[in-house]
C-alpha positions, 0 to 999 in steps of 0.5 A: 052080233051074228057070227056068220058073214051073211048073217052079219050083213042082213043084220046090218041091212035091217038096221039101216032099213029101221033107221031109213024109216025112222030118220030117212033125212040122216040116211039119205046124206049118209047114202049120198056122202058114201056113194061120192066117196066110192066114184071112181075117180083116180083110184078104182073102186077096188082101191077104194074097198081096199083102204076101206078093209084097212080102215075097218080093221084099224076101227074094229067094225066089223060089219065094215070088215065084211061089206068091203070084203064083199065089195072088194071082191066083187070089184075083182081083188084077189085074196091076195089083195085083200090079205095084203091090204089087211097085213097093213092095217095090223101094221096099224092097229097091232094084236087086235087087228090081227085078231079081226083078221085072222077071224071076221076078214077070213070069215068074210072071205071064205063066205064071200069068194 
């Protein structure tokens, strides 16, 4: 797995362009359930990418970590925000969730802001 944030999410985008060629059928529901979880609705897409740094960090993905890092910036969270959305998940998943945040979440942001 790449180190560097940027390197991490071209990875990713690789793998899913690979598996949008190999299984275009799984992508396209995948793309679709995931665009339909983000509409914003009653919360904001930045609430939205909040819980799914809190998410990422409590599952140990850590190319969620960084695209919803990205995202939640994007959306207009504040560092911040994004700490503070991540001190909850540790609250969750303890020693290794501090481990993700206190190296990939910091990672994210600092190549992201």
């Amino acid at each position: 797995m790449a180190e560097d944030s940027m390197e991490l999410l071209s990875e990713l985008q690789e793998g899913m362009n690979q598996l949008q060629a190999d299984s275009p059928e799984l992508m396209a529901a995948f793309v679709q359930m995931d665009q339909a979880a983000y509409v914003e609705g009653e919360l904001e897409r930045k609430y939205k990418e909040l819980i799914g740094i809190g998410i990422a960090l409590a599952v140990r993905c850590e190319y969620c970590m960084n695209i919803h890092v990205k995202n939640a910036l994007a959306e207009g969270a504040s560092r911040d925000e994004i700490l503070e959305a991540a001190a909850v998940a540790v609250a969750f998943g303890g020693s290794p969730a501090m481990a993700y945040l206190s190296t990939t979440i910091m990672k994210a942001l600092d190549a992201f802001e």
